[in-house]
N, C-alpha and C positions, 0 to 999 in steps of 0.2 A: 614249687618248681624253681629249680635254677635258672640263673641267665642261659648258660649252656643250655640244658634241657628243653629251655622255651627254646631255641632258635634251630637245636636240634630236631624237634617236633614242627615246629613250622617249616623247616627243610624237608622231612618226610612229607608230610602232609602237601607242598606243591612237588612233589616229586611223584607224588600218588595222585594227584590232579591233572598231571601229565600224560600219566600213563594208564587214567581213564580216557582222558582225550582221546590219546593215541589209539586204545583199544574201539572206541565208538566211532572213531574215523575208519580202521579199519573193517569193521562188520557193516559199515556204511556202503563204504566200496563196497565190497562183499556182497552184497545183498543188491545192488545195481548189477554186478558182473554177472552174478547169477541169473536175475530177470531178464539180460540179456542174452545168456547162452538158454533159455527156454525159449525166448520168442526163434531163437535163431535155429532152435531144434524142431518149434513149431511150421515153423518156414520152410525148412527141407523136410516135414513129414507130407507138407500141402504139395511139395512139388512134386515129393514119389507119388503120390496118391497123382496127380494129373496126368505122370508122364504114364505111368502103369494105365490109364482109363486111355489114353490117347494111343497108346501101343493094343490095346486091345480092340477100338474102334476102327484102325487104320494099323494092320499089321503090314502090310506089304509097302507103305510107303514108311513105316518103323524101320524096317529090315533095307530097307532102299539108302534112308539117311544114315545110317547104322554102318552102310557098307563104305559110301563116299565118305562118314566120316574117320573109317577105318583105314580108308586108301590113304588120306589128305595126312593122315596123323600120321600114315606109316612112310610117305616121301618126305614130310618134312624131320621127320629122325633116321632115317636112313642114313648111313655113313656114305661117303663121297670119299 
């Protein structure tokens, strides 16, 4: 192997070092974003599953907060 060739191949070779890096960094993140967006998908299935069991225990005071919340939200967007 030539001078060229050897320094040629050692250029490749940490340029391919790199962008294994790069790539195991990214599936890294990856794989944390993920287990994040499950716990957070778990989280909003526990809270529909309580509000549904709390709306079915107590419907009239559901429909009660349901209403003053509808009032409150609809004076504070209301145009003036």
């Amino acid at each position: 192997m030539t001078k060229a060739e050897s320094s040629s191949h050692q250029t490749t070779e940490k340029v391919a070092d790199k962008a294994h890096d790069a790539v195991d960094s990214a599936a890294e993140k990856a794989a944390r974003a993920e287990e994040r967006l499950r716990e957070a998908t778990e989280q909003g299935h526990d809270v529909i599953t309580a509000v549904t069991e709390y709306v079915k225990e107590n419907p009239l005071t559901a429909l009660g907060l349901a209403f003053a919340a509808g009032t409150i939200f609809s004076s504070m967007t209301r145009r003036r």
